[in-house]
C-alpha positions in Angstrom: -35.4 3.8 -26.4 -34.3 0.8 -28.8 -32.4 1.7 -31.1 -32.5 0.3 -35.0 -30.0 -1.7 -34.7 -30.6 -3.0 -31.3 -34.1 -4.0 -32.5 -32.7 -5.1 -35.8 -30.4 -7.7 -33.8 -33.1 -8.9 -31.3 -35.7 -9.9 -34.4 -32.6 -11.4 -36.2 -32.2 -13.9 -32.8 -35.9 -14.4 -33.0 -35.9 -15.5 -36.7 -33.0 -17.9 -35.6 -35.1 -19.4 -33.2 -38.4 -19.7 -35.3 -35.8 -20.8 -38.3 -33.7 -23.3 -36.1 -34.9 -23.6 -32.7 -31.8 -22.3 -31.5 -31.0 -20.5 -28.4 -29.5 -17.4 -28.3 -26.4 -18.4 -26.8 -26.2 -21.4 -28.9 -26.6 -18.8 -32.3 -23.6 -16.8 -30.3 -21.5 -20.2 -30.1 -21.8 -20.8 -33.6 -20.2 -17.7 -34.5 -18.2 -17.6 -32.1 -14.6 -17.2 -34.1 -16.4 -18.8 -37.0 -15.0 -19.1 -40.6 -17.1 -20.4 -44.3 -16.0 -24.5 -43.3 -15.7 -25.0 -47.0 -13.4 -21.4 -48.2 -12.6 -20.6 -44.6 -13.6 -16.6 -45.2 -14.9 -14.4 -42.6 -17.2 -12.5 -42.3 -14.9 -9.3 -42.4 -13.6 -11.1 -45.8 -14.4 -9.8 -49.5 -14.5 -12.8 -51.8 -14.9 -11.2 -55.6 -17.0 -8.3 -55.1 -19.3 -9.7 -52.5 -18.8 -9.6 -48.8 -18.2 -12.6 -47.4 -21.2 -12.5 -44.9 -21.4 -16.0 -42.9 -24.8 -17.8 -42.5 -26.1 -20.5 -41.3 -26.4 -23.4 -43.6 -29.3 -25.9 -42.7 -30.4 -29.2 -44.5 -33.6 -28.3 -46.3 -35.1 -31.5 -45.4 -34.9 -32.2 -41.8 -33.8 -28.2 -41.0 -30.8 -29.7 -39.1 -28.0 -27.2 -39.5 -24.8 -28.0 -40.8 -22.2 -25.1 -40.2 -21.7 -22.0 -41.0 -20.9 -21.0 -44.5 -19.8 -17.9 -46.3 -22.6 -16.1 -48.5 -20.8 -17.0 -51.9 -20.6 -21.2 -50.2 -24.0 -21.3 -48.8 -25.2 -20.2 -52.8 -22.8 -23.2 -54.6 -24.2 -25.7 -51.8 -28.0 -24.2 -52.8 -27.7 -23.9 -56.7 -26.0 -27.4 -56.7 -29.2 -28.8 -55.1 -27.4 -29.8 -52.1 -26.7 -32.8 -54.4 -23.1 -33.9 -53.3 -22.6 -36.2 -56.9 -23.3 -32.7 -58.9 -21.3 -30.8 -57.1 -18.3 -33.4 -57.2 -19.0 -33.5 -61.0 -18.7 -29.6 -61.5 -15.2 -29.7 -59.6 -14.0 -32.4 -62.2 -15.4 -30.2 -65.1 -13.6 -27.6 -63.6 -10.7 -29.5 -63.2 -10.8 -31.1 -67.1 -10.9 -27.6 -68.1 -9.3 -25.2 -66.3 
């Protein structure tokens, strides 16, 4: 018998390999003593209220991934557009501000 979280973790691989044509032991190397490559939390990290769940962050356009990020990281990367000029320009507010 398979249990929930067994078959919970196996459709999780297959969604990773639909998602990002990834392997299962090249999903297992990413993680692999992975930390958020912009806030360096992991996973068993609390950043403000939220747990600090890694994902995979991907390029929207050609799907190629990038690294892994932190929930909280993979949502500034995402709300900013993946624009690198509007992200750098809310850090200077931030900066002019703070």
């Amino acid at each position: 018998m398979v249990t929930r979280a067994r078959r919970a973790a196996i459709e999780h691989l297959s969604d990773m390999k639909k998602k990002f044509g990834i392997t299962t032991a090249e999903y297992v190397a990413l993680y692999r003593d992975a930390v958020c490559e912009i806030c360096g939390a992991t996973e068993s990290m609390v950043v403000g209220n939220i747990s600090a769940r890694l994902v995979i962050d991907h390029d929207h356009k050609t799907g190629r991934i990038r690294g892994i990020l932190c929930h909280s990281c993979n949502l500034m990367i995402g709300w900013g557009d993946d624009n690198p000029a509007l992200l750098r320009e809310g850090a200077n507010y931030l900066e002019r501000k703070g």
